[in-house]
DRENNU-369755 format. One record per residue: residue in three letters; x, y, z of N, C-alpha, C in turn. Coordinates in steps of 0.1 Angstrom, whole numbers, plus 5000, padded with zeros to 4 digits. Example, Ala and Ser with C-alpha at 12.3 -4.5 7.8 and 13.67 -1.06 7.14 Angstrom:
REM residues 2
Ala513249435078512349555078513249675078/Ser512849785071513749895071512950005079/
This chain:
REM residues 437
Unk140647753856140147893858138947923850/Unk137948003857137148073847138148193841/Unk137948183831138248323816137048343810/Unk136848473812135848553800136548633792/Unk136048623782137048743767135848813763/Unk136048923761135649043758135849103742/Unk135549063734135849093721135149233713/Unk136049313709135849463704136049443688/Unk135049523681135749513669135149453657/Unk135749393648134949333638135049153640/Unk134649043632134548943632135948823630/Unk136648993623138148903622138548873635/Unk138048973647138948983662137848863666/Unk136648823664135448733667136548573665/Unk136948573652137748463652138648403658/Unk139548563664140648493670140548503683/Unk139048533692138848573706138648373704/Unk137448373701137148193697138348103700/Unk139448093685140148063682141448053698/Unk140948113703142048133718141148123730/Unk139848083726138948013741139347833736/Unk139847843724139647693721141047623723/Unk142047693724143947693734142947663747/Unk142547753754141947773766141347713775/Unk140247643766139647483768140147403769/Unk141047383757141747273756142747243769/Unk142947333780143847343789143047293803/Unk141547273801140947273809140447383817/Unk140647463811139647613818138147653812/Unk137447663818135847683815136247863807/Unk135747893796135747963788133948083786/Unk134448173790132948273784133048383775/Unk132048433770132148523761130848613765/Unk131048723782129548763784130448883788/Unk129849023778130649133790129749133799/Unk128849153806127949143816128349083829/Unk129648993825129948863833130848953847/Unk130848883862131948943869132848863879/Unk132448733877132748633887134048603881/Unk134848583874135748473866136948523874/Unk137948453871139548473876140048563868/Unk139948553853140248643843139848643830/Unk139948843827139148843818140048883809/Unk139648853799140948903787139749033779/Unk140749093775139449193761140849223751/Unk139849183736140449193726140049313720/Unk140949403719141049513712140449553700/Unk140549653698140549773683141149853683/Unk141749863672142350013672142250013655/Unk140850043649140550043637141150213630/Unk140050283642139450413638139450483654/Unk139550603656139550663669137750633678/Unk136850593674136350553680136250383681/Unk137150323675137050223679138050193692/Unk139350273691140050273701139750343715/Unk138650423713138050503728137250383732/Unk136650283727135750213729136950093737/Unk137450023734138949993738138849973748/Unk139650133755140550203760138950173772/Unk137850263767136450303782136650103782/Unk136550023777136149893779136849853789/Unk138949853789139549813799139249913809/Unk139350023810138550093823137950023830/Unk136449993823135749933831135749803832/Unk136449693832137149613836138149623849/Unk138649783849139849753856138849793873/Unk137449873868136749923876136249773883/Unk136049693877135449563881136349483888/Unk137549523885138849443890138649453904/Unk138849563908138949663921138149623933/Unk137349553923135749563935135749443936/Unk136449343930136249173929137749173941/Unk137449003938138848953946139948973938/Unk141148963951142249023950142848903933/Unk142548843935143648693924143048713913/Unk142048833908141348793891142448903884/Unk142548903876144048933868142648963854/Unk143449043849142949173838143849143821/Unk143549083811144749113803144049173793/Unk145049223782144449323774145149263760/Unk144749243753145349223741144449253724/Unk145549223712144849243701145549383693/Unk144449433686144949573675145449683684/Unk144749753694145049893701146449833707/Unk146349713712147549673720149049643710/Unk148949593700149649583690150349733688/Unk149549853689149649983682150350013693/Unk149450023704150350133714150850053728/Unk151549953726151849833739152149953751/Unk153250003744154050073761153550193760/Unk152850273751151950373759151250333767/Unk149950213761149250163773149850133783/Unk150650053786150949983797151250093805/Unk152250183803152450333812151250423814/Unk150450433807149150493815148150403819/Unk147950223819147150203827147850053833/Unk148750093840149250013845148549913860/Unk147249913858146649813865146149723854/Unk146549673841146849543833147549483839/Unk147149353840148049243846149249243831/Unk148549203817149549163813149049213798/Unk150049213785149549303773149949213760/Unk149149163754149749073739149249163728/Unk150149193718149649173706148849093695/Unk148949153682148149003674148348893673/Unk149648873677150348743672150848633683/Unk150348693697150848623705149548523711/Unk148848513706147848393706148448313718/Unk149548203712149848083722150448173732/Unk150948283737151848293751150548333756/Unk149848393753148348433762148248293768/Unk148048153760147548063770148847973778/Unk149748033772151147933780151548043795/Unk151248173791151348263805150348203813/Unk148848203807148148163817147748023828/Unk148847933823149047813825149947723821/Unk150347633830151847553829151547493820/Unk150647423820150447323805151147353793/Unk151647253786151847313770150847343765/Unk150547493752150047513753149347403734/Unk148047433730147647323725147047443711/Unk147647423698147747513688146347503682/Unk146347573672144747553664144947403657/Unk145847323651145847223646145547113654/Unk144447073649144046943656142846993669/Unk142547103667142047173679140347233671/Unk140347233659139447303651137747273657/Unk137847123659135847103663136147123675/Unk137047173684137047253701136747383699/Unk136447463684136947563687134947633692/Unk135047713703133947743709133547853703/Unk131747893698131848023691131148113702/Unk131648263700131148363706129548403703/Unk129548383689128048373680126948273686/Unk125548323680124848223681125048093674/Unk125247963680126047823672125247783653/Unk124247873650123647853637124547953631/Unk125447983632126348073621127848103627/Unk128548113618130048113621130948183613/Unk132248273618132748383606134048203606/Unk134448233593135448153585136448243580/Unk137548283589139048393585139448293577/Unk139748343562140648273556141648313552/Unk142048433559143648483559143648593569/Unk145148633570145748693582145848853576/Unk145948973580146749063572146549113561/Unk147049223555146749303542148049353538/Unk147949333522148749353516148749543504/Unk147349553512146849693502147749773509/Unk148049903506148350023511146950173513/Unk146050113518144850223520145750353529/Unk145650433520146250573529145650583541/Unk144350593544143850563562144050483568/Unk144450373563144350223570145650173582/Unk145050193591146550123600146649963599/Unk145749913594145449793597146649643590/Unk147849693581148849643575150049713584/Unk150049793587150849843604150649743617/Unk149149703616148749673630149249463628/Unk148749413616148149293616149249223605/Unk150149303596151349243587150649193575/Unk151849123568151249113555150548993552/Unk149448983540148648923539148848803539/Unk148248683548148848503546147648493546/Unk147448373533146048333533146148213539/Unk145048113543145147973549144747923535/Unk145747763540145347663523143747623526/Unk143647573510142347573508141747443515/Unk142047303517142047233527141947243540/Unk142847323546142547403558140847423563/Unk140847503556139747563554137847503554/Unk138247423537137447283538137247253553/Unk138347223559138547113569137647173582/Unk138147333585137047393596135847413588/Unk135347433581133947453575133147313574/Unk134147223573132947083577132647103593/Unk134347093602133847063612132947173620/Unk133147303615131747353622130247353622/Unk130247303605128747233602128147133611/Unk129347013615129446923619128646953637/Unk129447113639128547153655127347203655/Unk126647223639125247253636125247363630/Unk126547433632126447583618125647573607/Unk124347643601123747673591124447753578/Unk125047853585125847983577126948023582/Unk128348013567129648023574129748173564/Unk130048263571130448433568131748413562/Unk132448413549133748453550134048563548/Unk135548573556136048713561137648693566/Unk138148793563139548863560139548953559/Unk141349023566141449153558141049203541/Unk140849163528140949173516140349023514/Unk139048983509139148853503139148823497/Unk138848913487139148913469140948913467/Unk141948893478143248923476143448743481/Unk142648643483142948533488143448443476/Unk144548403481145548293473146748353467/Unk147048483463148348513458149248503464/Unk149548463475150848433482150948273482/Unk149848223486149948083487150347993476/Unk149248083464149448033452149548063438/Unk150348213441150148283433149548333419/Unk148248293427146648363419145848363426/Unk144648453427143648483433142948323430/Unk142748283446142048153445140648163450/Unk139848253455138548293460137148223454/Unk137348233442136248153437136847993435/Unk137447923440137947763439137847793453/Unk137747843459137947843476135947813478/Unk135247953470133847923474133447803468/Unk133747763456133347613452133747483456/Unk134347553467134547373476134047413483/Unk133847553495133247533503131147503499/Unk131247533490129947513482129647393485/Unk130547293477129947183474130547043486/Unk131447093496131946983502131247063519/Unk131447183520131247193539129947143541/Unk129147133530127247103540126747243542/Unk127547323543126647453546125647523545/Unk124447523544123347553538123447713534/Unk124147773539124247953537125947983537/Unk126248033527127548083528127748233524/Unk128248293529128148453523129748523528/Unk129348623518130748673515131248823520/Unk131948843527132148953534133748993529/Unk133449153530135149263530135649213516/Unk135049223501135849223492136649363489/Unk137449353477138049503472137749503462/Unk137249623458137049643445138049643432/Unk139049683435140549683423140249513420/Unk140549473408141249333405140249253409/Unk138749303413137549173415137749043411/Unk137648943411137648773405136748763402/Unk136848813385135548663380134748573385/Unk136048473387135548343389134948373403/Unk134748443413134248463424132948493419/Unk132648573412131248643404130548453404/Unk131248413394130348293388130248193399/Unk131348173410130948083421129948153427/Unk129348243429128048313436126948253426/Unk127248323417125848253407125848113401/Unk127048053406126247903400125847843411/Unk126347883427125847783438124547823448/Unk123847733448122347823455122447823465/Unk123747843474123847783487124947893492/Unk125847953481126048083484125548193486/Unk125248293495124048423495124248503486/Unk123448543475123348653467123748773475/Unk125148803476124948893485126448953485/Unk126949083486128549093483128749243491/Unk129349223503130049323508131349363503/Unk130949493499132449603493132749723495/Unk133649733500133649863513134249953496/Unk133550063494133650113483135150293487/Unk134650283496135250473501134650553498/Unk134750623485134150693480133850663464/Unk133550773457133450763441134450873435/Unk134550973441135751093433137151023432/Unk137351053413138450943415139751043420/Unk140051173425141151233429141051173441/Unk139751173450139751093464140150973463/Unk139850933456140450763455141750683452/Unk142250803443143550803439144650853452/Unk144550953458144551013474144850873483/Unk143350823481143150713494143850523487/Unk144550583473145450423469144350333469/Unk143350353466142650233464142650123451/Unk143550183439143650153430142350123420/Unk141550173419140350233412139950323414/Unk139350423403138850533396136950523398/Unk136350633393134750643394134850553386/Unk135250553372135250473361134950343364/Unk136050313371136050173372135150103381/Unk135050183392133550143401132550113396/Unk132450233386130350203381130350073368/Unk131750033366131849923357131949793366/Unk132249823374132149673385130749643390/Unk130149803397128549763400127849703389/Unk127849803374126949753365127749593361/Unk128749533364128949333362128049303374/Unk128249363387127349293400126249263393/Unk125449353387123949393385123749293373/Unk124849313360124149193349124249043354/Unk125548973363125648873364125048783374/Unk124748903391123848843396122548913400/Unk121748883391120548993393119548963404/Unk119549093410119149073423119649053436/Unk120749053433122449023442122149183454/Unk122349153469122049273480123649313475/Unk123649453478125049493477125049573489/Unk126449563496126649623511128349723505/Unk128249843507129549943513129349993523/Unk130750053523130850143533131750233528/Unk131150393532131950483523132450563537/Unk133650643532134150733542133950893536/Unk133550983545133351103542134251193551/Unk134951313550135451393554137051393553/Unk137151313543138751253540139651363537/Unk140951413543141451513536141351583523/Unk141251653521140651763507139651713497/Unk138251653508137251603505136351753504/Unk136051803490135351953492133951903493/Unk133152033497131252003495131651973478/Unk131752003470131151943458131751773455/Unk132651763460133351593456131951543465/Unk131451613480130551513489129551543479/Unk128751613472127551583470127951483454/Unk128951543448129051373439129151263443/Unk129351203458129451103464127651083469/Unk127351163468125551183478124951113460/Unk125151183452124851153437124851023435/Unk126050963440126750833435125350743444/Unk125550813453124450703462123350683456/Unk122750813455121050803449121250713440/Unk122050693428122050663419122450513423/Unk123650493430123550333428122650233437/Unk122050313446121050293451121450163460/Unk122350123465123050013473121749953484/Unk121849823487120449743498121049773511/Unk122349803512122849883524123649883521/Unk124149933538125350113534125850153549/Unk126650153548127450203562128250323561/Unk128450473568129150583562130150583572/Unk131350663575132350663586132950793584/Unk132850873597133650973594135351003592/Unk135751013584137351033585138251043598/Unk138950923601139750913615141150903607/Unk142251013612143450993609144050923620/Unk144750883615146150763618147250743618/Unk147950713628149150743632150050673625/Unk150650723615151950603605151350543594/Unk150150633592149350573578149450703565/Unk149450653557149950743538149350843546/Unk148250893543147151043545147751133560/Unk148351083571148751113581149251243580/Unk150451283569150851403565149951473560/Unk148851463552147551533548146651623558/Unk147351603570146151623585145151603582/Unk143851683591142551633595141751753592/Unk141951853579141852003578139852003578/Unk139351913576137151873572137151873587/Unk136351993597135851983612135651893616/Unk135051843627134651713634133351743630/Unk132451863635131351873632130651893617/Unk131551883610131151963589131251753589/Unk132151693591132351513590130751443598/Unk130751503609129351463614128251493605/Unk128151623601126751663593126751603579/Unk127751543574128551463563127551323563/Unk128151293573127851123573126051123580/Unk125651263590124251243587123751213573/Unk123551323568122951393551122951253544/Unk124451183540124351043534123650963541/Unk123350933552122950833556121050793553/Unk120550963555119651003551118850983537/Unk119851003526119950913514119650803517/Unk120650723519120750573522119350523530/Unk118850603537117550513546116250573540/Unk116050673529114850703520115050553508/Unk116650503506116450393497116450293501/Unk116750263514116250103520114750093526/Unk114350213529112650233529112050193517/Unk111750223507111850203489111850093485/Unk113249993493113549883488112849743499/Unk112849833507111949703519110149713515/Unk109849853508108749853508107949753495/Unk109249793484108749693477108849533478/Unk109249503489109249323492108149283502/Unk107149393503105749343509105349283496/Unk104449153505103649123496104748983487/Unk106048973489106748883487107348763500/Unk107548653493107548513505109248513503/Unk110048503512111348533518111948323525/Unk112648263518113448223532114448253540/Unk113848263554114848313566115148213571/Unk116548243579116848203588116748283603/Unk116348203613116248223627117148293637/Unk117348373639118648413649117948413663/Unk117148463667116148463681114948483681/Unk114848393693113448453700113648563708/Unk112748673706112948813717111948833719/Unk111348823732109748873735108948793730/Unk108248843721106948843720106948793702/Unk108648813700108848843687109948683683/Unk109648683666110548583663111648653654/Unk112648643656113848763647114748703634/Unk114348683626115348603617116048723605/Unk116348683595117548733580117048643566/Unk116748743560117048683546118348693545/Unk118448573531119548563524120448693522/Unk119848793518119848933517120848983528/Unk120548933539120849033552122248963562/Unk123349023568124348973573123748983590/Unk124448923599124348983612124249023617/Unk124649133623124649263632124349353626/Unk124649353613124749503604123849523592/Unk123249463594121549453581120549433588/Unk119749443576118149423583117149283586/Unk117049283594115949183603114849183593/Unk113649033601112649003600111948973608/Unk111049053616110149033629109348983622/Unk108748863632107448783633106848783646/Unk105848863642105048853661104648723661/Unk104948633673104548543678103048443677/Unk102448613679100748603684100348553667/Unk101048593659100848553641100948353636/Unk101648353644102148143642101148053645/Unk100747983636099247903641100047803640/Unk101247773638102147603640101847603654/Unk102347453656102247423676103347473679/Unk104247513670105747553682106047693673/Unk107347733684107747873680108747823671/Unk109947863658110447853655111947883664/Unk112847773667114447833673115247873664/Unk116247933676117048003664117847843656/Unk118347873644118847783637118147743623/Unk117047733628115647733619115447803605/Unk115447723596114647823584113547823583/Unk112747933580111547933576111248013567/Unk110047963562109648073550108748183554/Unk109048363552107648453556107248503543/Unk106248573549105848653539105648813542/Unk106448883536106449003544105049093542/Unk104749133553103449223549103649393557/Unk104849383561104749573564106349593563/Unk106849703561108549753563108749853569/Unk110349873574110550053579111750073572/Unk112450143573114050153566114850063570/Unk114750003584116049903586115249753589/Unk114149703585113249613596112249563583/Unk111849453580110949393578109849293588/Unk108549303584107549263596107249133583/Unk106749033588105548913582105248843591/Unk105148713586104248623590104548483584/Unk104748333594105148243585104148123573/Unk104648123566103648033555103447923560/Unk104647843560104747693562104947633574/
């Protein structure tokens, strides 16, 4: 069969859409990853159900799938699976009962044993099959399943169960073989990654995890995605700064800074403790990008807690920043708390911060004119060459355009490619240069 999968959501669902084209292949079915696509026999779409707009987005996606159904031949079959589906199986299935068929998180192998007689063929032994949805110069690396935190908003220990990390071997073992298919940069990512190893091994094994993949995958870029701030690892701090091949670079979804909000939202850290974690980021790796993401309009979030949180920003001055407005959740701590902050007071919220946030990545891009960068390549587009500093993640940071008409080499750089620029103009989300070498 053709199968196309449709993947919603963050990189964890990226792994396991992959991770289940690679059952899929292995079965002998030709595998895609194009929503655009309409020919196939079937299309699967992997869910969200993070936040209420992740779940509208879902919900409009199998629509229009089911709109596509309609209009194709009668034998292409629709399945739906993942987080939304996990949450609400038999709601969905009773209001959109033109799903062929409905899996949760966990049913990986029946998705490919429903869709074919074959036995179905597990991730073991399956790892250099596994096909990526990404461009092949970068790859996300799940090194565990699940969360073990209690975030009062969070459905996501409802949705996905408790935290399993994969052994460190494991691991090793897909991080060679993806290098092996020409991956430049492997993203690690998890529910919690700063929470990796306590079940397996009862201690945070995170930094012995980056120092193998450091020194054994080949990887030339390794970077670090979705830490927590409670209980940080040291030794995670010093595997960043001893290996040049890890990215100075540390995503930490922070929430807020008011420690009554924080205490509310169980995060297990205080303001206190926050501004003592950024100022270790700052002495140990200097010059380290730091990436949150804060939530605004949280139950008994007043104007004065938001502009201490607007404060916190100016002041810690983050290289980016993502804001969210408060989405309540069905069977999560805060649920009893209701949703008393407007939709529109949460909207003008997460404007105002954001506004902060892009007067200080304007500031911060402006001062890297005039400085030589190595990038890596993600596309050619147009006219344009698009690559990332070390600095910058994929989808969700800032770029490096190089007009084309600028390159006096004989060839364009592909994606995959490092090169060195030299930035000579910025805007708040975008850097412009030109290549040296």
């Amino acid at each position: 069969m053709k199968i196309n999968i449709i993947t919603l959501g963050c990189p964890k669902n990226t792994v396991d859409s992959e991770n289940l084209a690679a059952r899929l292949k292995a079965q002998g079915h030709s595998v895609f990853f194009d929503r655009q696509r309409n020919d196939c026999d079937t299309v699967i779409v992997n869910t969200c159900g993070f936040i209420g707009d992740a779940k509208e987005e879902s919900v409009n996606t199998i629509l229009q799938q089911i709109d596509v159904k309609t209009r194709g031949r009668k034998a292409r079959r629709l399945v739906a699976c993942g987080c939304l589906v996990e949450r609400y199986r038999d709601e969905l299935a009773k209001e959109i009962p033109e799903v062929d068929a409905w899996y949760g998180v966990h049913e990986w192998e029946k998705i490919a044993e429903d869709l074919d007689t074959i036995d179905t063929i597990g991730t073991t032994g399956t790892i250099e099959k596994r096909p990526l949805s990404t461009p092949s110069h970068y790859a996300y690396l799940k090194i565990a399943e699940g969360c073990n935190r209690s975030c009062s908003y969070c459905a996501i220990p409802l949705i996905r169960g408790a935290h399993k990390s994969i052994p460190i071997d494991d691991l090793v073992a897909e991080a060679k073989a993806l290098v092996a298919k020409g991956v430049k940069e492997l993203i690690v990512i998890s529910q919690d990654t700063t929470f990796y190893g306590l079940d397996l091994y009862r201690r945070r094994a995170l930094g012995e995890l980056l120092d193998r993949l450091a020194t054994e995958s080949g990887a030339q870029w390794i970077r670090l995605h979705y830490t927590y701030p409670a209980s940080f690892p040291d030794d995670a701090i010093d595997a960043i700064a001893r290996h040049p091949n890890i990215c100075n670079y540390i995503d930490i979804p922070l929430q807020h800074i008011n420690s009554r909000i924080l205490t509310s939202m169980q995060r297990g850290i205080d303001r206190e403790g926050t501004l003592r974690l950024l100022e270790k980021f700052r002495q140990r790796l200097p010059g380290a990008a730091i990436r949150t993401t804060l939530i605004v309009g949280y139950p008994g979030e007043t104007a004065e807690d938001f502009e201490e949180l607007k404060e916190f920003v100016r002041q810690a001055r983050f290289d980016r920043m993502g804001c969210f407005a408060y989405s309540p959740e069905e069977g999560t701590p805060a649920e009893h708390l209701g949703d008393p902050v407007p939709q529109e007071e949460k909207e003008r919220r997460v404007s105002e911060l954001m506004a902060v946030q892009e007067a200080i990545s304007l500031e911060k891009n402006e001062a890297r004119v005039g400085r030589t960068f190595r990038c890596l390549v993600d596309r050619v587009e147009g006219d344009s060459v698009v690559a990332r500093t070390e600095y910058d993640s994929p989808e969700v940071d800032d770029e490096v355009i190089i007009p084309t008409d600028t390159i006096v080499t004989s060839s364009i750089p592909a994606p995959g490619d490092f090169i060195t620029v030299r930035i000579t103009s910025a805007m708040e989300n975008d850097l412009f240069g030109e290549i040296t070498d």
